[in-house]
ROFIPA-446245 format. One record per residue (C-alpha): residue in one letter; chain; x, y, z. Coordinates in steps of 0.05 Angstrom, whole numbers. Last residue first. Example, Ala and Ser with C-alpha at 12.3 -4.5 7.8 and 13.67 -1.06 7.14 Angstrom:
<sites>
   type   mol       px       py       pz
      S     A      273      -21      143
      A     A      246      -90      156
</sites>
This chain:
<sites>
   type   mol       px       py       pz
      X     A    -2417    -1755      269
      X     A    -2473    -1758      207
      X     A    -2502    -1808      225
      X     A    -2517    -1789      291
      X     A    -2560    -1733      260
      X     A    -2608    -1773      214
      X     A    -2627    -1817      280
      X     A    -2651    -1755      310
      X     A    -2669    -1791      379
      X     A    -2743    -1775      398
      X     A    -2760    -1768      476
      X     A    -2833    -1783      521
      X     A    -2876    -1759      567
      X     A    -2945    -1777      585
      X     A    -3012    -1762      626
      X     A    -3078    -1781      611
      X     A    -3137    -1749      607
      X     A    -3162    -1788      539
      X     A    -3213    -1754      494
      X     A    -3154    -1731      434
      X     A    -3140    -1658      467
      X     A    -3129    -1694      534
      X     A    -3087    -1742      497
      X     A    -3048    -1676      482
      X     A    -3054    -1645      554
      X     A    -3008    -1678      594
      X     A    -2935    -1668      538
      X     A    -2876    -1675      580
      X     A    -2808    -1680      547
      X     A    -2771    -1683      488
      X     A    -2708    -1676      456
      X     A    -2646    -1721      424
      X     A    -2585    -1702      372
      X     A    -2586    -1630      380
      X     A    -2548    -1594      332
      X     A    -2477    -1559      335
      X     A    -2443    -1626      328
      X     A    -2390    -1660      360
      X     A    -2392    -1650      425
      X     A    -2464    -1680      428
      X     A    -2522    -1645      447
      X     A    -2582    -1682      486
      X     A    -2649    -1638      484
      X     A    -2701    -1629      548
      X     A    -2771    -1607      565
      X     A    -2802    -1607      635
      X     A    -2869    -1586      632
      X     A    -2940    -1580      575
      X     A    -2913    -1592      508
      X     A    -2966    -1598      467
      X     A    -2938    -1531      427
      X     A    -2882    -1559      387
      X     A    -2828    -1509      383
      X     A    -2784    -1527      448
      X     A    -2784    -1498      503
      X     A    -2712    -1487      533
      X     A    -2719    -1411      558
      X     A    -2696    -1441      631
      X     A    -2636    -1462      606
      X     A    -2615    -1514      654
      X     A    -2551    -1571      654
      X     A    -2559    -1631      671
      X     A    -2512    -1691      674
      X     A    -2546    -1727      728
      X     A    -2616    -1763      714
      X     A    -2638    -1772      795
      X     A    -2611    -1702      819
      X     A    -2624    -1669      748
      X     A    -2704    -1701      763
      X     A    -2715    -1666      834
      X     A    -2680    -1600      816
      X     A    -2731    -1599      754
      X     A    -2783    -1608      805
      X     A    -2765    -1560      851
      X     A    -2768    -1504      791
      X     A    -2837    -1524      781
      X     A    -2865    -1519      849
      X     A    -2828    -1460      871
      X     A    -2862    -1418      809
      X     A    -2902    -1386      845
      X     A    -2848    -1360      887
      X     A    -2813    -1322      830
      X     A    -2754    -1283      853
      X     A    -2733    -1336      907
      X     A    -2747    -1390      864
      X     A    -2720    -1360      804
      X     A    -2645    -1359      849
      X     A    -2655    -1433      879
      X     A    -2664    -1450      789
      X     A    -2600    -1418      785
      X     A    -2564    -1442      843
      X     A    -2580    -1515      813
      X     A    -2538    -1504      755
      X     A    -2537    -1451      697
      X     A    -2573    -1415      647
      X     A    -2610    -1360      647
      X     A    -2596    -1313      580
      X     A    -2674    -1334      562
      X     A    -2702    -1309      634
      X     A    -2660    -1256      640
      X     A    -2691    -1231      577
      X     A    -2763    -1255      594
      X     A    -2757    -1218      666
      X     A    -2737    -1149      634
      X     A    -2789    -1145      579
      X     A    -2773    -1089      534
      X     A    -2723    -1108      503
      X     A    -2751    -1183      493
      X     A    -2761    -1174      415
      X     A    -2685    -1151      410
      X     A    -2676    -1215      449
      X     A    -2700    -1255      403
      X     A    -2688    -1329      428
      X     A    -2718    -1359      378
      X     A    -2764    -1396      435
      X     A    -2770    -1332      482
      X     A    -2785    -1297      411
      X     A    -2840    -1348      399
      X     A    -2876    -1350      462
      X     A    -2872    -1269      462
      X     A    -2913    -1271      403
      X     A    -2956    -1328      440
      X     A    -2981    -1280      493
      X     A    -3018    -1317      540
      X     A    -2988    -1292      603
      X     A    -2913    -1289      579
      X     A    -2881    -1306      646
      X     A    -2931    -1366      670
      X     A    -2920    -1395      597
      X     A    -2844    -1391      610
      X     A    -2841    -1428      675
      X     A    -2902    -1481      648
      X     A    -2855    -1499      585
      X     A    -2796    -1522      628
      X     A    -2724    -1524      618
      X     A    -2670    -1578      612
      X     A    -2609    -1588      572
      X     A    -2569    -1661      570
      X     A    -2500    -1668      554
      X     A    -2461    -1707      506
      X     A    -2392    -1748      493
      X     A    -2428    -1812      510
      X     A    -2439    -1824      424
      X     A    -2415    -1902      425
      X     A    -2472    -1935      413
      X     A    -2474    -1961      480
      X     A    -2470    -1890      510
      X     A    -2527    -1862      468
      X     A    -2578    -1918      485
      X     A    -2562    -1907      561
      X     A    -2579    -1841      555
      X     A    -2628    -1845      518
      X     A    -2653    -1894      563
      X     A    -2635    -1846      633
      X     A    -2686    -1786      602
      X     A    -2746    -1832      589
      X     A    -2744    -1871      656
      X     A    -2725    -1804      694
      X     A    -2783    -1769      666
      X     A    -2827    -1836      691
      X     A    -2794    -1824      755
      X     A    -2819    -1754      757
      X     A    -2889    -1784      759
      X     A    -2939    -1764      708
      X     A    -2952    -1839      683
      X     A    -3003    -1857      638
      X     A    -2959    -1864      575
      X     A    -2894    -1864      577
      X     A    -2862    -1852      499
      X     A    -2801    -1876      469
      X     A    -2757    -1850      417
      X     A    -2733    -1868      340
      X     A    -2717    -1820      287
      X     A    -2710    -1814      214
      X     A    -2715    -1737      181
      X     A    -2741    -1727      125
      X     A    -2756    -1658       89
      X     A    -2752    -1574       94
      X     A    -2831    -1582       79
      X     A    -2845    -1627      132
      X     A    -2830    -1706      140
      X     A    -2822    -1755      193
      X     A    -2788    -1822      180
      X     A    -2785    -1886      227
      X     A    -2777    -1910      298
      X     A    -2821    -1928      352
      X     A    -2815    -1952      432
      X     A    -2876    -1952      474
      X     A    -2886    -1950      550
      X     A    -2955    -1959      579
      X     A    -2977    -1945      647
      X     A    -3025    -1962      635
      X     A    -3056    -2027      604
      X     A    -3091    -1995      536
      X     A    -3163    -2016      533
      X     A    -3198    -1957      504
      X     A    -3163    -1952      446
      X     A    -3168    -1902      402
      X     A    -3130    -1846      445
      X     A    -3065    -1900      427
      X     A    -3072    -1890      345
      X     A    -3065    -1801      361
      X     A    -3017    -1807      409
      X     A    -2981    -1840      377
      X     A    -2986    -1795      316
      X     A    -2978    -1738      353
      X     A    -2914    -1764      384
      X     A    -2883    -1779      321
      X     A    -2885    -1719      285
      X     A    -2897    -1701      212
      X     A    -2931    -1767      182
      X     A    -2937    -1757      109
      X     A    -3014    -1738       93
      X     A    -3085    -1770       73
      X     A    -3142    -1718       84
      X     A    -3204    -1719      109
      X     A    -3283    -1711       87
      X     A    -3267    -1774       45
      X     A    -3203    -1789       20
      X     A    -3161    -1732       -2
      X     A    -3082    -1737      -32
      X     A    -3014    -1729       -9
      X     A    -3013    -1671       33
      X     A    -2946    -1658       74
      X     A    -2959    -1624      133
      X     A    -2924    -1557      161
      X     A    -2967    -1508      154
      X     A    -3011    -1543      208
      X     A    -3066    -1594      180
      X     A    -3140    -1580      188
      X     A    -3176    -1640      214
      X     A    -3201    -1709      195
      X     A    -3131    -1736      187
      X     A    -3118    -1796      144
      X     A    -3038    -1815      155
      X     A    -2983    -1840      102
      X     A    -2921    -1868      138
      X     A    -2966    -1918      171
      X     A    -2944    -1938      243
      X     A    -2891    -1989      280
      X     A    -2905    -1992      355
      X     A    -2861    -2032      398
      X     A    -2877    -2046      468
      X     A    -2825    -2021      517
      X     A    -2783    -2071      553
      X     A    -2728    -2087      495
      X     A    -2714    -2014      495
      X     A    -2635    -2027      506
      X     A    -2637    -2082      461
      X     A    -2690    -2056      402
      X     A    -2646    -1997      413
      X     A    -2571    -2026      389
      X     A    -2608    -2058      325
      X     A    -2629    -1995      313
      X     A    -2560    -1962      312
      X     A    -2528    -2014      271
      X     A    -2579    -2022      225
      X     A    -2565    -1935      212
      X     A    -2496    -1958      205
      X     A    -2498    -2004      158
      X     A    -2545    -1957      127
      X     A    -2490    -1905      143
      X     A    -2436    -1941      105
      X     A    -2478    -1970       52
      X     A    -2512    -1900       17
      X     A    -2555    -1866       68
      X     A    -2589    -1804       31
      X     A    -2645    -1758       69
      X     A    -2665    -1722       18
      X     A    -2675    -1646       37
      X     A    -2724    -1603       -6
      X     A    -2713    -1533      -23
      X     A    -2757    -1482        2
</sites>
């Protein structure tokens, strides 16, 4: 697979120093957390890491995500202050390449208003640096996890989408050619009661967040997410330029029971509108 540099040249640095300078102000009350690039993991990596070298009974390794790796430093330390909001930015890598990105995480928090904290500061980021031309999709892990019972192959063609894969399951199909407003969600509810709890949340959060939008086969491809997920998309590009969402059980994973949610911005794709 052919690598992809990530190339700035002046314009988009200036640019790129535009754009962060622009979040240190509108994240100014989140604690900022800058991390190595290189990481020593004990366990086996996914697919996806980048292996650098061996120290120890571990191995050293280009960051891949952001969240995990916060998550990973802040289940270290017992004496974290929670709630805790943290702001980061910097470079992932995979085998397809960089990326830059910043986001924010809430820590300790598994309130919907902590959802609406993370969802209204991209916003808000996004607007003052000129990109307001977007809209926000939302969908929930636990809805489709409750539909596919365990069965991760189905997982994966609910996230690509497949719907040749989905033929012969009737309420995964409508489920990933559902979307829509509030009536859709009130339809689910009626068809689905067990999942009245989940679906009233996400009415809950668009009411407080405005400019929603739901696709209810919106789930993302990392698999700590646990609820509500979401991606910004600009006009302007066929790409998302922001996602996220709820992630309980990954600290849970590390030895901490704690709550969080969080968003990344895809610094590399703003710069390129």
């Amino acid at each position: 697979m052919r690598f992809q540099e990530i190339y700035f040249g002046l314009d988009k640095s200036k640019k790129l120093w535009n754009l962060i300078c622009k979040a240190c102000e509108v994240f100014s009350d989140f604690e900022f957390l800058m991390l190595p690039t290189i990481e020593l993991r004990n366990q086996s990596l996914p697919a996806d890491g980048l292996i650098v070298g061996q120290s120890g009974s571990g191995f050293m390794c280009l960051r891949r995500d952001w969240t995990e790796s916060v998550a990973n430093f802040l289940s270290k330390h017992l004496e974290l202050e929670l709630p805790l909001r943290v702001f980061y930015l910097g470079s992932t890598f995979s085998t397809k390449g960089e990326s830059f990105q910043l986001g924010i995480e809430v820590i300790g928090d598994d309130s919907i208003s902590a959802e609406a904290l993370v969802l209204e500061r991209i916003k808000k980021f996004l607007r003052v640096s000129a990109f307001d031309d977007f809209k926000i999709i939302m969908g929930d892990v636990s809805i489709v996890r409750w539909l596919i019972k365990g069965n991760q192959e189905l997982f994966r063609a609910v996230l690509e989408k497949n719907l040749s894969l989905l033929s012969s399951h009737k309420e995964l199909k409508e489920l990933v050619l559902a979307q829509g407003g509030r009536e859709l969600l009130e339809g689910f509810m009626k068809k689905y009661p067990s999942l009245r709890k989940s679906l009233e949340r996400m009415i809950e959060l668009s009411e407080l967040v405005g400019d929603v939008e739901f696709d209810l086969s919106e789930i993302r491809s990392q698999e700590y997410y646990s609820g509500m997920v979401f991606e910004f998309f600009c006009k302007r590009s066929p790409n998302a330029i922001a996602g996220g969402g709820r992630y309980d059980g990954l600290y849970k994973a590390l030895g901490r029971d704690l709550p969080a949610v969080g968003g990344a911005i895809y610094l590399d794709a703003l710069l390129e509108l």
